[in-house]
C-alpha positions as CSV (number, residue, x, y, z in Angstrom):
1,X,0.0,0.0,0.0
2,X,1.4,3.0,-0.7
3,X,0.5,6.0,1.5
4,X,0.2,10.0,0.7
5,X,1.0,12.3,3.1
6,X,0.1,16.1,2.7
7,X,3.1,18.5,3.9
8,X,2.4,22.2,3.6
9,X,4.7,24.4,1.9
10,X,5.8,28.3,2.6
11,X,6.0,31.3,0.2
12,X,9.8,32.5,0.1
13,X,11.1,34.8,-1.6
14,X,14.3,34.3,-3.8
15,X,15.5,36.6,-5.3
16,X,12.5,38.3,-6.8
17,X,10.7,35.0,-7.2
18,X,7.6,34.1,-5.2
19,X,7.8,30.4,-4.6
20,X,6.2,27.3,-2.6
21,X,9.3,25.5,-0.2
22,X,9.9,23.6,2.9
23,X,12.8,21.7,4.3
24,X,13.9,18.2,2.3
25,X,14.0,17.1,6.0
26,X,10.2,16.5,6.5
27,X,9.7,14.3,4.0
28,X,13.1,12.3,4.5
29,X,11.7,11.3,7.8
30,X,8.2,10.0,5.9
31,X,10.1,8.1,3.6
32,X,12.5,6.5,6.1
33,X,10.1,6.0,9.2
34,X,6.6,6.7,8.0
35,X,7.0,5.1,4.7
36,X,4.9,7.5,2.8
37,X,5.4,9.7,0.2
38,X,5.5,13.3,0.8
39,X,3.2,15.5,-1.2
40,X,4.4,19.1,-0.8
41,X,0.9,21.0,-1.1
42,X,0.8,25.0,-2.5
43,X,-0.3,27.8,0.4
44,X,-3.2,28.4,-2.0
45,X,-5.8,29.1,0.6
46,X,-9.2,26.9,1.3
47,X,-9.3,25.6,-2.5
48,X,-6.5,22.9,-1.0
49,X,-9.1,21.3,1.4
50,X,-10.1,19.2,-1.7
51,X,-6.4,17.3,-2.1
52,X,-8.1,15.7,1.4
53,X,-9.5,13.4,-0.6
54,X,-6.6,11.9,-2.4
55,X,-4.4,11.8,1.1
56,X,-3.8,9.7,4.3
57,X,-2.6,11.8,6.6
58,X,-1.2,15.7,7.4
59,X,2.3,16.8,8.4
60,X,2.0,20.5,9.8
61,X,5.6,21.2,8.8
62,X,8.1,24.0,10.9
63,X,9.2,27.2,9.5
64,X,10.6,30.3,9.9
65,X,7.2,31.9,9.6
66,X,5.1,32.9,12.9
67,X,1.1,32.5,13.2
68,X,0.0,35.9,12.5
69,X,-1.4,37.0,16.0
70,X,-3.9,38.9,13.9
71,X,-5.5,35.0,13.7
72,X,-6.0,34.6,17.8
73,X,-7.2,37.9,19.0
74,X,-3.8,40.0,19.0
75,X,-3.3,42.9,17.1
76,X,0.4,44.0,17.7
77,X,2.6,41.8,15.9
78,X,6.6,41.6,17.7
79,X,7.8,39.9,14.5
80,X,6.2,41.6,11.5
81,X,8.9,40.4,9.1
82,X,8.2,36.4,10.1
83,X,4.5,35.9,8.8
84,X,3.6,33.9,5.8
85,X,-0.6,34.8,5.6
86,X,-0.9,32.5,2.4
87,X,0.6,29.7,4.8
88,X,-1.9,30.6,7.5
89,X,-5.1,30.7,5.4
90,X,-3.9,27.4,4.1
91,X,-3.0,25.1,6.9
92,X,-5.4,26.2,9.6
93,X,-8.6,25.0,7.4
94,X,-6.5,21.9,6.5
95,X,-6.1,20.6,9.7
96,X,-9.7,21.0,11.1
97,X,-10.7,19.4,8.4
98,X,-8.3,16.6,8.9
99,X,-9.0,16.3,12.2
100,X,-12.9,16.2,11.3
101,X,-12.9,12.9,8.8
102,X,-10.3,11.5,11.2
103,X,-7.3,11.8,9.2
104,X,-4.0,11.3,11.2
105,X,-1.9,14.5,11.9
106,X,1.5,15.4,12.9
107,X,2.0,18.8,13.5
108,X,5.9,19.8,14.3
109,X,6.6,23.3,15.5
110,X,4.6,26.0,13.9
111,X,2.9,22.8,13.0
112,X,1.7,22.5,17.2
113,X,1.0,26.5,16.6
114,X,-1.3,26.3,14.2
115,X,-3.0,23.4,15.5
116,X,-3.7,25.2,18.6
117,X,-4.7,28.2,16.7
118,X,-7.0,26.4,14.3
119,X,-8.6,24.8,17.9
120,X,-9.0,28.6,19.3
121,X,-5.7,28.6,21.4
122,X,-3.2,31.8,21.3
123,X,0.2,32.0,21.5
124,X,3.4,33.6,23.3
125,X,5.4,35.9,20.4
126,X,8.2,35.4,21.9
127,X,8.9,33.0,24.7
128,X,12.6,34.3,25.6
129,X,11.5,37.2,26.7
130,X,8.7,35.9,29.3
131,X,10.2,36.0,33.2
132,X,11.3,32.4,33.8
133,X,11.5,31.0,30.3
134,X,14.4,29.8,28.8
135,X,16.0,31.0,25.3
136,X,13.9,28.1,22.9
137,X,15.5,29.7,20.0
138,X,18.3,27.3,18.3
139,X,21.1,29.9,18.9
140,X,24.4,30.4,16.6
141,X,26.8,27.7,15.1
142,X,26.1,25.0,12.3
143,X,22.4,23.2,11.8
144,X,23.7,20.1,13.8
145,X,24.7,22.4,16.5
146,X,21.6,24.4,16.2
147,X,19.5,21.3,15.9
148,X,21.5,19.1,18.7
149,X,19.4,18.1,22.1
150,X,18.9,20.9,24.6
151,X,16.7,19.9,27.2
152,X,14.7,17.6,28.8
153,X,10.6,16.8,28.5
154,X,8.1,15.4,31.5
155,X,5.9,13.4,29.3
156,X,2.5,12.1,30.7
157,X,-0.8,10.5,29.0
158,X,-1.1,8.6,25.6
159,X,2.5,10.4,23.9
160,X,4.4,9.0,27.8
161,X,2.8,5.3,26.6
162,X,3.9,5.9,22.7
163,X,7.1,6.8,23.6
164,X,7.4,3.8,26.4
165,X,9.3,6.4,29.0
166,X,8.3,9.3,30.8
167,X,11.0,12.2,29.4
168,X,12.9,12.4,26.0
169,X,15.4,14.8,25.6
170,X,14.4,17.3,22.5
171,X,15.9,20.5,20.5
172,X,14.8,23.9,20.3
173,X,14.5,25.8,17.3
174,X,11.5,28.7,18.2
175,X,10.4,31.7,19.6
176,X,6.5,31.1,19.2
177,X,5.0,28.8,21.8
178,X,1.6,28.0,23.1
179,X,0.0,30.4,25.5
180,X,-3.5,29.3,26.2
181,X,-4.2,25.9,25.1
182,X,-7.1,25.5,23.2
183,X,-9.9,23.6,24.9
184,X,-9.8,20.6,22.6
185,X,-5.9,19.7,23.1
186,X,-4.6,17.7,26.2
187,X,-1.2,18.9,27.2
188,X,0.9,15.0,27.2
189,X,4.7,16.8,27.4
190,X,6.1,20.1,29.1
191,X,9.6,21.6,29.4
192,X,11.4,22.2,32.8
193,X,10.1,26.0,32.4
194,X,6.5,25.1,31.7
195,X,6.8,25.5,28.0
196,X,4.3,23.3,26.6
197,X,5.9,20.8,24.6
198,X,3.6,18.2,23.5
199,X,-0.6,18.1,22.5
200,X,-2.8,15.6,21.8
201,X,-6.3,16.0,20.1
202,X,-8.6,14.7,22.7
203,X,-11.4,13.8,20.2
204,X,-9.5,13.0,17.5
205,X,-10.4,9.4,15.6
206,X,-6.8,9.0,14.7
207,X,-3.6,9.7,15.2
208,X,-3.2,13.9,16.4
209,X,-0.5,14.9,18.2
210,X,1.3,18.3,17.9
211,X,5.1,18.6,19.2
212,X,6.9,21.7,19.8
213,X,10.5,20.0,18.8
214,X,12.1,19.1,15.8
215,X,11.9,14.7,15.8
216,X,12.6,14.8,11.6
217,X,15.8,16.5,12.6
218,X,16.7,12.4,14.5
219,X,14.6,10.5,12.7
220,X,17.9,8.2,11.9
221,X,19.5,8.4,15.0
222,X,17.5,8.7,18.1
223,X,14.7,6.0,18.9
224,X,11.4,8.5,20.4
225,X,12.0,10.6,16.9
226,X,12.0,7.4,15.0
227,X,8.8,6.5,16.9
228,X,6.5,9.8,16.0
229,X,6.8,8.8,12.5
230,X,6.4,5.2,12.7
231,X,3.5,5.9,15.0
232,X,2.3,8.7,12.4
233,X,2.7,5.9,9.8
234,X,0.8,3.1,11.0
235,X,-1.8,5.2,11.4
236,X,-2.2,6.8,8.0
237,X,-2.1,3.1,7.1
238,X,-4.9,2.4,9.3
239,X,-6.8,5.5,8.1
240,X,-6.3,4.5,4.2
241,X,-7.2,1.1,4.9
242,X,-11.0,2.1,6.4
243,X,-11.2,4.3,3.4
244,X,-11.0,1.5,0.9
């Protein structure tokens, strides 16, 4: 059976090109530990909800983009140069309707973001500069040093049981993070300073967790990264195998 998994892309800019991109990383970790093929789908706004059909599950992708705060209520933006609206008005519709037919979800970084957003959550701007939160942000020095493990994670509830341990050691590579947590998420994972970490869907059909760290980054090399994706995969495997 081969499996289709949706991965959103961002407008960039190069040069004086508008074009659709996302990290190669994303859908490396599908095809290693998910075995699915990535589809890369356009920030075209609501007309994507249709490619629901033809897919089996929904990676909410990271990014150098924020969630315009515009979206939850706040109208002063501390990062006006980090917002990607054509990503916004794309993957927020995606992933209630996802989570409505039951469609598994795996929402990494702004991916947890907007899937707190799209549930009616908010978020912190800028979590560095809150009194007793650490620095989240990846810091100087080369991608593997940027990407390396940071700090430690109390896990609890369905993600503590997938992960067969009760803390995993993660990166950090953000300054957004999850301020009030929308009603319809269960917080399964938090950071020694309270930053939340790890969500769960609680009504969700399928697979719907959202994590705050960067488990494509490990995917080969550390066994909890490796088991988000083979998780996420049996799942959409389930998902297209009710679906006919």
């Amino acid at each position: 059976m081969t499996l289709f998994v949706g991965i959103p892309a961002c407008t960039v800019m190069v040069k004086t090109t508008r074009q659709h991109a996302t990290p190669a990383r994303y859908g490396d970790a599908l095809i290693i530990a998910s075995r699915a093929v990535p589809l890369l789908l356009p920030p075209m706004g609501e007309m994507m909800l249709g490619v629901l059909d033809r897919l089996d599950g929904l990676l909410l992708n990271g990014s150098p983009s924020n969630v315009h705060p515009e979206i939850y209520g706040v109208a002063e933006s501390l990062t006006p140069d980090l917002h990607d609206r054509d990503r916004d008005e794309t993957t927020l519709p995606l992933v209630r309707a996802a989570i409505a037919r039951g469609m598994p979800v795996l929402a990494i970084c702004r991916g947890i973001q907007e899937l707190n957003v799209a549930m009616g959550g908010t978020l912190h701007q800028q979590v560095q500069n809150l009194p007793g939160k650490r620095d989240h942000r990846g810091g100087p020095g080369s991608p593997e040093e940027r990407y390396a493990f940071k700090h430690d994670v109390a896990l609890n509830g369905q993600f503590a049981d997938l992960m067969g341990c009760s803390s995993i050691m993660v990166n950090s590579v953000h300054q957004q993070g999850l301020d009030r947590v929308a009603d319809g998420l269960v917080v399964e994972g938090v950071a020694d300073d309270g930053t939340v970490e790890v969500v769960r869907v609680a009504d969700a059909r399928a697979f719907a967790f959202g994590v705050q760290y960067h488990p494509e980054w490990h995917v080969r090399t550390d066994t909890p990264s490796r088991k988000i994706f083979e998780a996420f995969g049996d799942a959409c495997r389930a998902y297209a195998a009710s679906r006919g």
